[in-house]
Biopython code that builds the backbone (N, CA, C, O; Angstrom):
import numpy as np
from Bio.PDB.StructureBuilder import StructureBuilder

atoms = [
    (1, "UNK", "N", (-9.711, 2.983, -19.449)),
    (1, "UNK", "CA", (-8.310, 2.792, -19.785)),
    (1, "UNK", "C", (-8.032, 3.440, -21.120)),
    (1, "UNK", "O", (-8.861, 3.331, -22.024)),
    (2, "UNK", "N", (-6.883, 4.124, -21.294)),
    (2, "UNK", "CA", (-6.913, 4.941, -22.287)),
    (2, "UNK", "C", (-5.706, 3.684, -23.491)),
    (2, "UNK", "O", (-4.808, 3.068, -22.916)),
    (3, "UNK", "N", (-5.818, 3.573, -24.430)),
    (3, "UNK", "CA", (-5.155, 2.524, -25.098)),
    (3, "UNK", "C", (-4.634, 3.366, -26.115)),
    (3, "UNK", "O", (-5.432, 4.066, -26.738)),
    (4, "UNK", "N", (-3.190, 3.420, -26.435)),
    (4, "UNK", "CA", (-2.804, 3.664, -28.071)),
    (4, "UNK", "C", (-2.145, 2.440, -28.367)),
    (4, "UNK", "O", (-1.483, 1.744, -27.597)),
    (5, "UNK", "N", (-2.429, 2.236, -29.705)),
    (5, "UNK", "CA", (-1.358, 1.239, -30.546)),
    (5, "UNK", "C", (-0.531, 1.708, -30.733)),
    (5, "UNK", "O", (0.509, 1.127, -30.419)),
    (6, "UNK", "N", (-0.453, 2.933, -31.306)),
    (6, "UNK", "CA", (0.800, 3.616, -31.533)),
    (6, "UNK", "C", (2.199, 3.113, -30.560)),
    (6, "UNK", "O", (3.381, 3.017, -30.893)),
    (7, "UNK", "N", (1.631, 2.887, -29.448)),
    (7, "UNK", "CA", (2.845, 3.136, -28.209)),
    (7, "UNK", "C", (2.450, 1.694, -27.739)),
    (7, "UNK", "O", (3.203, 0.796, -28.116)),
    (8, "UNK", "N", (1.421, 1.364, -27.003)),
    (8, "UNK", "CA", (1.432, 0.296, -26.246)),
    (8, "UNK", "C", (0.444, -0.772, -26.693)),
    (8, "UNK", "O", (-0.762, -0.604, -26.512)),
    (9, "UNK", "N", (1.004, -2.042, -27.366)),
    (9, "UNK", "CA", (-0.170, -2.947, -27.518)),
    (9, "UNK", "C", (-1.696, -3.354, -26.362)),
    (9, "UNK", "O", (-1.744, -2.646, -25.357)),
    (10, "UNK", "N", (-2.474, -4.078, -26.468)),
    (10, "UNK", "CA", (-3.030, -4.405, -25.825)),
    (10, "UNK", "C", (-2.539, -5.170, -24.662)),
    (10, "UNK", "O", (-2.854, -4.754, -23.547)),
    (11, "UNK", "N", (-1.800, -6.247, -24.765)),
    (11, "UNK", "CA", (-1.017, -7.311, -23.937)),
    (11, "UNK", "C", (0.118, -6.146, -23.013)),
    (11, "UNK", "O", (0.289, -6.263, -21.799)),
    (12, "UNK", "N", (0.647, -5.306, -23.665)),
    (12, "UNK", "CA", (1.388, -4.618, -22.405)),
    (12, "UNK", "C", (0.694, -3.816, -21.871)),
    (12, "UNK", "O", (1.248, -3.003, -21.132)),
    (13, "UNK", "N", (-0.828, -3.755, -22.061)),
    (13, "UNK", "CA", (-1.008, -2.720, -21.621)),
    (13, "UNK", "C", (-1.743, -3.453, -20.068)),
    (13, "UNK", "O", (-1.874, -2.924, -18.964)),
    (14, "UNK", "N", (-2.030, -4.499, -20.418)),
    (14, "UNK", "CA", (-3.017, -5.451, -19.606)),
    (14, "UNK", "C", (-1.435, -6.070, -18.702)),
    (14, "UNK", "O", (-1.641, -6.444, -17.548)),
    (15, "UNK", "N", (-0.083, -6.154, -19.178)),
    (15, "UNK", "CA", (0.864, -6.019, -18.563)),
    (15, "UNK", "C", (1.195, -5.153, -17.483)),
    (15, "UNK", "O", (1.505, -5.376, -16.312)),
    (16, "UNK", "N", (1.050, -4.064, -18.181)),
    (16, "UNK", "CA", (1.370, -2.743, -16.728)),
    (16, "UNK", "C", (0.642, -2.815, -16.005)),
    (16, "UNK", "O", (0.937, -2.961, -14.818)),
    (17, "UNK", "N", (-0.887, -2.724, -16.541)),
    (17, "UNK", "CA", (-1.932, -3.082, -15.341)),
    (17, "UNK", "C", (-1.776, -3.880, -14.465)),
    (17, "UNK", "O", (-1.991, -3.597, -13.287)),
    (18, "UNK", "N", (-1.234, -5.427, -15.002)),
    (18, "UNK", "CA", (-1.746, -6.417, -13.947)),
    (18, "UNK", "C", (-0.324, -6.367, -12.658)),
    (18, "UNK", "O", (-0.333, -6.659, -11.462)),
    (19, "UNK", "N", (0.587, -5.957, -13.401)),
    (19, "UNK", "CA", (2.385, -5.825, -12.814)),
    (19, "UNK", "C", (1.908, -4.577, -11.361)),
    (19, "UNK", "O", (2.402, -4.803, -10.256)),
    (20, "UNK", "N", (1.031, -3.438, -11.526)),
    (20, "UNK", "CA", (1.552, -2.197, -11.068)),
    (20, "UNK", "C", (0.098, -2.103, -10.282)),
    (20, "UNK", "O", (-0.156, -1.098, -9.617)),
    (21, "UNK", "N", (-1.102, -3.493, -10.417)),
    (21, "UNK", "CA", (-2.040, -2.940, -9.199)),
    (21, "UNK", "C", (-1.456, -3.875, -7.861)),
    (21, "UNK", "O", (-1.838, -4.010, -6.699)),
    (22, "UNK", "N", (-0.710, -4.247, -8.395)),
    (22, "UNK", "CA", (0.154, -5.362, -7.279)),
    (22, "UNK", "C", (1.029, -4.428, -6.032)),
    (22, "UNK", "O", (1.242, -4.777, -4.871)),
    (23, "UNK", "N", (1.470, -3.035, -6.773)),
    (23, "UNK", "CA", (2.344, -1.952, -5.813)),
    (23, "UNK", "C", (1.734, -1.884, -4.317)),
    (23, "UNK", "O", (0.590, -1.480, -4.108)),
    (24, "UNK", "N", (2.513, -2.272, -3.410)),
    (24, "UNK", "CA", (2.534, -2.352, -2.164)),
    (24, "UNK", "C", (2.143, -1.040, -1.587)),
    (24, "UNK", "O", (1.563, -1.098, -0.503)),
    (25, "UNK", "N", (2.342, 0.086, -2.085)),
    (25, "UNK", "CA", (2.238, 1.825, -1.541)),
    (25, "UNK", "C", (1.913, 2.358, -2.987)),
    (25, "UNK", "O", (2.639, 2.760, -3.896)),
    (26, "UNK", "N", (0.304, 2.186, -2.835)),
    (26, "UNK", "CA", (-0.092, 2.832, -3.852)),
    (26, "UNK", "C", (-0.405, 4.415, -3.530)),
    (26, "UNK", "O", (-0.097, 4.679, -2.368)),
    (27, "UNK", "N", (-0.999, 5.663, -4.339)),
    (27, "UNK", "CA", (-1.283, 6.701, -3.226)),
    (27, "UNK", "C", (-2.777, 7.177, -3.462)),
    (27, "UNK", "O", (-3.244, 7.191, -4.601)),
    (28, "UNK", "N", (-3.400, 7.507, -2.527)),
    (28, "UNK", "CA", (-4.864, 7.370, -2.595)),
    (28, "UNK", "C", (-5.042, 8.864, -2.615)),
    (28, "UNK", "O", (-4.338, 9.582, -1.904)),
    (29, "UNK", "N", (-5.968, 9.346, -3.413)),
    (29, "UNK", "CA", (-5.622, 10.866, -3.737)),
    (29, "UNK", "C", (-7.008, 11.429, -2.434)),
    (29, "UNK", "O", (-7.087, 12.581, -2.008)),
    (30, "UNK", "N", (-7.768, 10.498, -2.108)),
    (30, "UNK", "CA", (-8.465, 10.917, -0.819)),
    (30, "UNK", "C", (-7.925, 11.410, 0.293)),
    (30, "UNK", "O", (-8.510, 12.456, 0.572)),
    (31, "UNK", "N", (-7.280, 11.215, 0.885)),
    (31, "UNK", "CA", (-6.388, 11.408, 1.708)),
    (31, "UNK", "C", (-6.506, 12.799, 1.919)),
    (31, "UNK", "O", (-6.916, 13.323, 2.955)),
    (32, "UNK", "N", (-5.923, 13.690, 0.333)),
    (32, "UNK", "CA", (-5.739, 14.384, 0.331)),
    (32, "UNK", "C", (-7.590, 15.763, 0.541)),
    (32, "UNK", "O", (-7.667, 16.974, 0.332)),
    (33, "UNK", "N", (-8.489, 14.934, 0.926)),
    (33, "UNK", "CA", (-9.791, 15.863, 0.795)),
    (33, "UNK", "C", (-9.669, 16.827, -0.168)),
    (33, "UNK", "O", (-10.090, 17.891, 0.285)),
    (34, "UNK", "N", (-9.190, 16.955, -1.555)),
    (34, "UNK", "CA", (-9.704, 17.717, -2.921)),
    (34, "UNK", "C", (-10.922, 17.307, -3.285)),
    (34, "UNK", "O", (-11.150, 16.249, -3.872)),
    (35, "UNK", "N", (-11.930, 18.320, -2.870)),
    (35, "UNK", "CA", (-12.658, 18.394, -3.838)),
    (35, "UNK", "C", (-13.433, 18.303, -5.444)),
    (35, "UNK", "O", (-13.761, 19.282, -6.114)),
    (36, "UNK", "N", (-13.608, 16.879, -5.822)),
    (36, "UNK", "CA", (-13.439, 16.268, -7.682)),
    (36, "UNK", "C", (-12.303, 15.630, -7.938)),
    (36, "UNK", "O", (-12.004, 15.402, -9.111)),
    (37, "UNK", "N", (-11.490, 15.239, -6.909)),
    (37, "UNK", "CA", (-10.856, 14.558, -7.195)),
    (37, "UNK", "C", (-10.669, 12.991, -6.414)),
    (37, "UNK", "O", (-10.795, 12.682, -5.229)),
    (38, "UNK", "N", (-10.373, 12.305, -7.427)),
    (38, "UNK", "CA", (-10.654, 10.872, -6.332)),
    (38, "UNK", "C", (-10.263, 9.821, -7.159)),
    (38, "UNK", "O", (-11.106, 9.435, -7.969)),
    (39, "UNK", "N", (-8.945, 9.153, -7.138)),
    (39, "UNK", "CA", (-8.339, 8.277, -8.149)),
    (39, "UNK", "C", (-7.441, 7.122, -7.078)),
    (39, "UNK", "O", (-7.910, 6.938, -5.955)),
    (40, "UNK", "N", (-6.580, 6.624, -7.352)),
    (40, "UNK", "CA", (-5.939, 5.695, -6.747)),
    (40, "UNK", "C", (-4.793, 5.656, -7.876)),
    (40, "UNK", "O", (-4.854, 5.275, -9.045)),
    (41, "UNK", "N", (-3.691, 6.199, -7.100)),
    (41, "UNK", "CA", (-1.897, 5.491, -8.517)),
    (41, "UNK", "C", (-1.283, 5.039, -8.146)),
    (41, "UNK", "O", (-1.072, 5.001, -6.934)),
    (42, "UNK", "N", (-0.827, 4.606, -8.785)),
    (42, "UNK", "CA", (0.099, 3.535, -8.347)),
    (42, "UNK", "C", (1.729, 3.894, -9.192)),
    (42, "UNK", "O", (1.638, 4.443, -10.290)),
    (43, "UNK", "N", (2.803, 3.651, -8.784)),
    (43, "UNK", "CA", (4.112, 4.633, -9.004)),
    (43, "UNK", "C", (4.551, 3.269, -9.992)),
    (43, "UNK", "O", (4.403, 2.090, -9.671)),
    (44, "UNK", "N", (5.138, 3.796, -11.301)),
    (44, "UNK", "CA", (5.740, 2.941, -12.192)),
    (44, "UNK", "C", (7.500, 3.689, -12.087)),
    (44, "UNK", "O", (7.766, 4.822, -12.488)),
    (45, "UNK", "N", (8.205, 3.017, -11.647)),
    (45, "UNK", "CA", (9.524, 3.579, -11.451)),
    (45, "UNK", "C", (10.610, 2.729, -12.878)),
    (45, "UNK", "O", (10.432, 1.601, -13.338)),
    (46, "UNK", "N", (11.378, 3.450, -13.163)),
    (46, "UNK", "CA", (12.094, 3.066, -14.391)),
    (46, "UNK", "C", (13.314, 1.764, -14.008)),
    (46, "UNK", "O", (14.330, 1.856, -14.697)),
    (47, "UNK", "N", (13.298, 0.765, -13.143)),
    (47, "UNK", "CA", (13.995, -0.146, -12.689)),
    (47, "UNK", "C", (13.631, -0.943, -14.127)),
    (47, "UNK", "O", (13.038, -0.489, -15.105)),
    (48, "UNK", "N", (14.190, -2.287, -13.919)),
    (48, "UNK", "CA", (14.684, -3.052, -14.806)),
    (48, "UNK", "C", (13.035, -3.179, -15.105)),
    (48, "UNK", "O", (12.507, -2.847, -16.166)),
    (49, "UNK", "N", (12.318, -3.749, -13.901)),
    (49, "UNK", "CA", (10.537, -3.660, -14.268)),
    (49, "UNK", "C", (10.440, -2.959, -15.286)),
    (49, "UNK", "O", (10.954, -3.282, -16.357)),
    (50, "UNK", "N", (9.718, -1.823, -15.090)),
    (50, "UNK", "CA", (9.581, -0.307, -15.534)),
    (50, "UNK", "C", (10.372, 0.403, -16.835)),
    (50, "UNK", "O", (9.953, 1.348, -17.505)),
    (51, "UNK", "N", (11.982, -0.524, -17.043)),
    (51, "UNK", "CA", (12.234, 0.261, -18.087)),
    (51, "UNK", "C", (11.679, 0.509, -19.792)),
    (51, "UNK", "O", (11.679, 1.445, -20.592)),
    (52, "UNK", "N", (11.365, -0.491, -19.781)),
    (52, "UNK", "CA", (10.946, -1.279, -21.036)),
    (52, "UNK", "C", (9.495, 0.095, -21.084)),
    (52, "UNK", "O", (9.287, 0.651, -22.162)),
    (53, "UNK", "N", (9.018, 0.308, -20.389)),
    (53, "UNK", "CA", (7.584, 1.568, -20.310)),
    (53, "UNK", "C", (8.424, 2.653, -20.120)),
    (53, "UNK", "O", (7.844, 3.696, -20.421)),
    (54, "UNK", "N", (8.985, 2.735, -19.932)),
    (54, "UNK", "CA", (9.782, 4.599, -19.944)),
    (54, "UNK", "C", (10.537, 4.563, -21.388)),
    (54, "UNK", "O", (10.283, 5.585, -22.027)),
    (55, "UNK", "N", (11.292, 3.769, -21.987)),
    (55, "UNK", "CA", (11.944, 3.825, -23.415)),
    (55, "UNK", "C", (10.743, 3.852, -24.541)),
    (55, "UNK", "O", (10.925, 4.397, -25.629)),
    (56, "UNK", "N", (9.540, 3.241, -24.201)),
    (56, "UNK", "CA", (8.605, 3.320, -24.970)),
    (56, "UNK", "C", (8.156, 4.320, -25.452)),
    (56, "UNK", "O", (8.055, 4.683, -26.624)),
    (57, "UNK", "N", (7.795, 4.914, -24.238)),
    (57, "UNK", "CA", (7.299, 6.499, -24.531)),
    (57, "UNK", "C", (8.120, 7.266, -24.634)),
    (57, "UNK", "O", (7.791, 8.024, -25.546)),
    (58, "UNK", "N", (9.380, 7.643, -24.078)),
    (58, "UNK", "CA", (10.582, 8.272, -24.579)),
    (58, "UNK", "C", (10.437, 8.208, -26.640)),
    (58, "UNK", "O", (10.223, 9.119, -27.440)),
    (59, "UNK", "N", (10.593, 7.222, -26.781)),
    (59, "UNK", "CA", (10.933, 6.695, -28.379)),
    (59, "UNK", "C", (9.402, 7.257, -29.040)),
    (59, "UNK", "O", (9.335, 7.724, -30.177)),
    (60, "UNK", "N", (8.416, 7.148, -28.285)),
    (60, "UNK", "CA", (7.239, 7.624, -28.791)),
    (60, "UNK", "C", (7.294, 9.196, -29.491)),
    (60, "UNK", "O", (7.134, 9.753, -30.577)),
    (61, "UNK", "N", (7.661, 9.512, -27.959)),
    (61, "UNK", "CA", (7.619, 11.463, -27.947)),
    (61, "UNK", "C", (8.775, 11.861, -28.681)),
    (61, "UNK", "O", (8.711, 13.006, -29.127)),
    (62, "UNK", "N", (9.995, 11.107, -28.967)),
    (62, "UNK", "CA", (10.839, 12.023, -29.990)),
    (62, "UNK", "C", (10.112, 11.427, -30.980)),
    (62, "UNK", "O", (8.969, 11.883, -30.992)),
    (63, "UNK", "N", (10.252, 10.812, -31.598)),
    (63, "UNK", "CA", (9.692, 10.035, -33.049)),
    (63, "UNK", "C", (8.358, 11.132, -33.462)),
    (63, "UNK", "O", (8.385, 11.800, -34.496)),
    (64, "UNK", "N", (7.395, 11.174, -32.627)),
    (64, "UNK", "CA", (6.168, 12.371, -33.254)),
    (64, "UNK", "C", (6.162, 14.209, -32.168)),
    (64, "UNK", "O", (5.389, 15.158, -32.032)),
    (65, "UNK", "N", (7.629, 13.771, -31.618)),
    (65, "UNK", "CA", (7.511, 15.410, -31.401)),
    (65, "UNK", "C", (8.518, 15.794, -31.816)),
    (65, "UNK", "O", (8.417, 17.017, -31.915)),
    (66, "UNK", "N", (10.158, 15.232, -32.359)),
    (66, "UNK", "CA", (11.371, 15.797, -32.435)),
    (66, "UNK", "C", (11.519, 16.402, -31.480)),
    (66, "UNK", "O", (12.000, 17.498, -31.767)),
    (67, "UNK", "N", (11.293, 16.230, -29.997)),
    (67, "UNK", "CA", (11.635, 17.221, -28.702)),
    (67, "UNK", "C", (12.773, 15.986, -27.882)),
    (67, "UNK", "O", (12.141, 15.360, -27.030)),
    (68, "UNK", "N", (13.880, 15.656, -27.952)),
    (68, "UNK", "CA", (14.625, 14.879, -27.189)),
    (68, "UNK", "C", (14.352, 15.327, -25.628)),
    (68, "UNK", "O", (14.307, 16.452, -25.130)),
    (69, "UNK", "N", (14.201, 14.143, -25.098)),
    (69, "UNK", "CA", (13.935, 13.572, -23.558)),
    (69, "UNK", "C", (15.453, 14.025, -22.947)),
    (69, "UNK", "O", (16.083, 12.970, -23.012)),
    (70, "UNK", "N", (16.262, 14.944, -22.448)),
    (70, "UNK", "CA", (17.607, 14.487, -21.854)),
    (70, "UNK", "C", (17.145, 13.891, -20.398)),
    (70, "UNK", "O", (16.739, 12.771, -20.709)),
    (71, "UNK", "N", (17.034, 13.980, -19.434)),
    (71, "UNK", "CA", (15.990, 13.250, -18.147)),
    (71, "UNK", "C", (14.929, 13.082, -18.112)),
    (71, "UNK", "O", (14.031, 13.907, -17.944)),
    (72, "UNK", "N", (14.853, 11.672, -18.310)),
    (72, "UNK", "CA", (13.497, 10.944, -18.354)),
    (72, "UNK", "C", (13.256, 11.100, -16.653)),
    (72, "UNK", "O", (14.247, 11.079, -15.923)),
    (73, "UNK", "N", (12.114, 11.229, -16.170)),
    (73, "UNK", "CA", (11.322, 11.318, -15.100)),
    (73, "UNK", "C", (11.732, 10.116, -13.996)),
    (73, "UNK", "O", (12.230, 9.058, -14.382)),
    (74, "UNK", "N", (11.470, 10.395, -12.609)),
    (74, "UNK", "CA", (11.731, 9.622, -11.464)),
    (74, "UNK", "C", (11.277, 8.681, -11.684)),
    (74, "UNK", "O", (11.961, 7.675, -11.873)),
    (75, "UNK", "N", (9.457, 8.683, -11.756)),
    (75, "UNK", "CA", (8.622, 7.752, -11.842)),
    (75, "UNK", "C", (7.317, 8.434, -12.422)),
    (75, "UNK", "O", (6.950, 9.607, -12.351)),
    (76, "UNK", "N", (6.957, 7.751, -12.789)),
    (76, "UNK", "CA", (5.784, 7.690, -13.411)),
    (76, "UNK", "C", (4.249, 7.077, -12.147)),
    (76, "UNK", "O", (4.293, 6.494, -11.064)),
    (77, "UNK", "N", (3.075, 7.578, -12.994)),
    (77, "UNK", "CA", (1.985, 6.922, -12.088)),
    (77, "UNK", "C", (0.758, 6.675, -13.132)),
    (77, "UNK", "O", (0.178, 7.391, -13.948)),
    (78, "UNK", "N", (0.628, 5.186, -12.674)),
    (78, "UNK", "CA", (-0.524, 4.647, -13.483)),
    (78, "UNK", "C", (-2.233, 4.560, -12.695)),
    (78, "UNK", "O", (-2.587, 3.729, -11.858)),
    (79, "UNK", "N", (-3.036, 5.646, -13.257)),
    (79, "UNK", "CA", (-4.263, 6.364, -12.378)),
    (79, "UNK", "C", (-5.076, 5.215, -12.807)),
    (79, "UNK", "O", (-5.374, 4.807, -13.930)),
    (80, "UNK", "N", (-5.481, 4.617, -11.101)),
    (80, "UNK", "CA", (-7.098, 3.793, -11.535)),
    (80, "UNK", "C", (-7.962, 4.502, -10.928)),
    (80, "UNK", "O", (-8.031, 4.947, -9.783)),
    (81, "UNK", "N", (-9.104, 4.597, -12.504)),
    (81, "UNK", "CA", (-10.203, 5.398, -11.458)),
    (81, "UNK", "C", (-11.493, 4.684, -11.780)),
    (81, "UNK", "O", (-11.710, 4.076, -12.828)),
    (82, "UNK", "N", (-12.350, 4.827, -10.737)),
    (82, "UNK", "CA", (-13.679, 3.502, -10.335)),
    (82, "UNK", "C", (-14.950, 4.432, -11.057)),
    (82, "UNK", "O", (-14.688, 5.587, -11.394)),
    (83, "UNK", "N", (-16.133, 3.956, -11.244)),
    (83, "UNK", "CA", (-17.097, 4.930, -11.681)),
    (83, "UNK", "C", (-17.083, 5.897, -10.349)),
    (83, "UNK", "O", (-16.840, 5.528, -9.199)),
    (84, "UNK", "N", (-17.413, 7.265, -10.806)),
    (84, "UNK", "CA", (-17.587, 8.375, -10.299)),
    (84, "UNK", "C", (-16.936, 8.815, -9.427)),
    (84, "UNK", "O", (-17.388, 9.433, -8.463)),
    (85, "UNK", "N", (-15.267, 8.451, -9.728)),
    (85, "UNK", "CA", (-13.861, 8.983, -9.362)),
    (85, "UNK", "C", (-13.716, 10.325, -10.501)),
    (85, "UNK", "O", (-14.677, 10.746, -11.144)),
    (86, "UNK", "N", (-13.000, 10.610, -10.550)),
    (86, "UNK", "CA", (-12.556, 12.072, -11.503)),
    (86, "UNK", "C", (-11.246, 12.309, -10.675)),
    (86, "UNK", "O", (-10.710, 11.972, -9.619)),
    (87, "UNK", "N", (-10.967, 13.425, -12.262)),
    (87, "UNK", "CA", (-10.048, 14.295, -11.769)),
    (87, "UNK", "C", (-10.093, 16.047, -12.348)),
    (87, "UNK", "O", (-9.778, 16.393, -13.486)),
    (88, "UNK", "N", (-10.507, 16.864, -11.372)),
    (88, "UNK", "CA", (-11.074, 17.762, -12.157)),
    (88, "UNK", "C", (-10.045, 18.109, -12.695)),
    (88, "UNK", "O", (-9.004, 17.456, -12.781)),
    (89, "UNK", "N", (-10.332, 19.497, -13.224)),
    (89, "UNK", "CA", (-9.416, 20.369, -14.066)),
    (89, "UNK", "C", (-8.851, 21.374, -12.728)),
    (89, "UNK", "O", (-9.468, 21.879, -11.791)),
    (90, "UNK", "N", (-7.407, 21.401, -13.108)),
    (90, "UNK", "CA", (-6.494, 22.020, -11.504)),
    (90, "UNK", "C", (-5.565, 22.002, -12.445)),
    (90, "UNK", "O", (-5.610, 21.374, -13.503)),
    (91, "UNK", "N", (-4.023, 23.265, -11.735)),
    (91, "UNK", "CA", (-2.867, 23.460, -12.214)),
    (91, "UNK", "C", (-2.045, 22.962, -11.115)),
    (91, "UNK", "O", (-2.393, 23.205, -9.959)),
    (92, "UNK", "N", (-1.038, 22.320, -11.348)),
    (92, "UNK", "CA", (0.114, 21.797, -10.702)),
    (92, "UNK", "C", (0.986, 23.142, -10.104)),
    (92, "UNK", "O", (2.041, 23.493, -10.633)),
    (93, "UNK", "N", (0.219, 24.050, -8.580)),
    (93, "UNK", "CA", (1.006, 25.078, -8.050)),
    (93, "UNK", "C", (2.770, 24.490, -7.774)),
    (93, "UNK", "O", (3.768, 25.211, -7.741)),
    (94, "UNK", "N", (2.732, 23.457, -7.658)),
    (94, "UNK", "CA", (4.303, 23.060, -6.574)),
    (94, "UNK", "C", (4.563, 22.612, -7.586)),
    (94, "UNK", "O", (5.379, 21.711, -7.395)),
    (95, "UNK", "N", (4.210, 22.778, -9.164)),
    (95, "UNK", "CA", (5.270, 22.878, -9.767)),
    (95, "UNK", "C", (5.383, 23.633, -10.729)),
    (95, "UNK", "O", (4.697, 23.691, -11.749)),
    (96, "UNK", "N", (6.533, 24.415, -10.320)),
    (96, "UNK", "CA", (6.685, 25.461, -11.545)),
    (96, "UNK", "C", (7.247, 25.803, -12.628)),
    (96, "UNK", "O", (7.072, 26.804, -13.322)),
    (97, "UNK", "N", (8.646, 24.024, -12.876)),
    (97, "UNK", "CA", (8.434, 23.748, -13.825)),
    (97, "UNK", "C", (7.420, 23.676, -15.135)),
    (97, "UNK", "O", (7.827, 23.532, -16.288)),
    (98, "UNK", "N", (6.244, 23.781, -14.815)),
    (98, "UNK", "CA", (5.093, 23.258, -15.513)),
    (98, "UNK", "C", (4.279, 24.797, -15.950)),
    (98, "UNK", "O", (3.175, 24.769, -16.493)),
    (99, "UNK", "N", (5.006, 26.135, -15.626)),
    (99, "UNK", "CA", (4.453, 27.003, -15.785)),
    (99, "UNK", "C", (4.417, 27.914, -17.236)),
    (99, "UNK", "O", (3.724, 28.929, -17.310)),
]
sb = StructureBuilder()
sb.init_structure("model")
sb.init_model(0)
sb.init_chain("A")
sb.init_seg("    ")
for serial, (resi, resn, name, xyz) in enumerate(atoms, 1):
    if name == "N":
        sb.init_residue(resn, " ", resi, " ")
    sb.init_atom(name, np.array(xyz, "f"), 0.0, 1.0, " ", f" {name:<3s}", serial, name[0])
structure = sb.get_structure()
């Protein structure tokens, strides 16, 4: 589990966790047969749940990047991964936003 204080105490963080392994349609990245890759996420969506974790990090990333957020993201995904899950190193083709 990756932890900052900066952004998220301990208690929310053990919050999101315990709130978001509960997601009914989590997505299992097996499925997909990639090769090094093998995680389980689970979708954090910005509803009344969820908002309180999207303003966080919003307020995070302007505060130490000065880069304003104008659309914050659909949803978000919180990756559990088990011993000797991974995720290799890969580029996001379908999206080219990201290029």
């Amino acid at each position: 589990m990756f932890h900052q204080k900066v952004i998220f105490t301990e208690d929310e963080c053990k919050k999101i966790i315990n709130t978001h392994y509960d997601n009914p349609n989590p997505y299992y990245s097996e499925n997909e047969n990639r090769k090094g890759v093998k995680y389980v996420a689970y979708p954090i969506n910005p509803s009344v749940e969820g908002e309180w974790i999207f303003s966080k990090l919003k307020n995070f990333f302007i505060n130490h990047t000065n880069i304003n957020i104008v659309t914050p993201p659909e949803k978000m995904y919180l990756h559990h991964y088990k011993i000797n899950d991974g995720f290799k190193k890969h580029w996001d083709k379908n999206k080219p936003e990201r290029e």
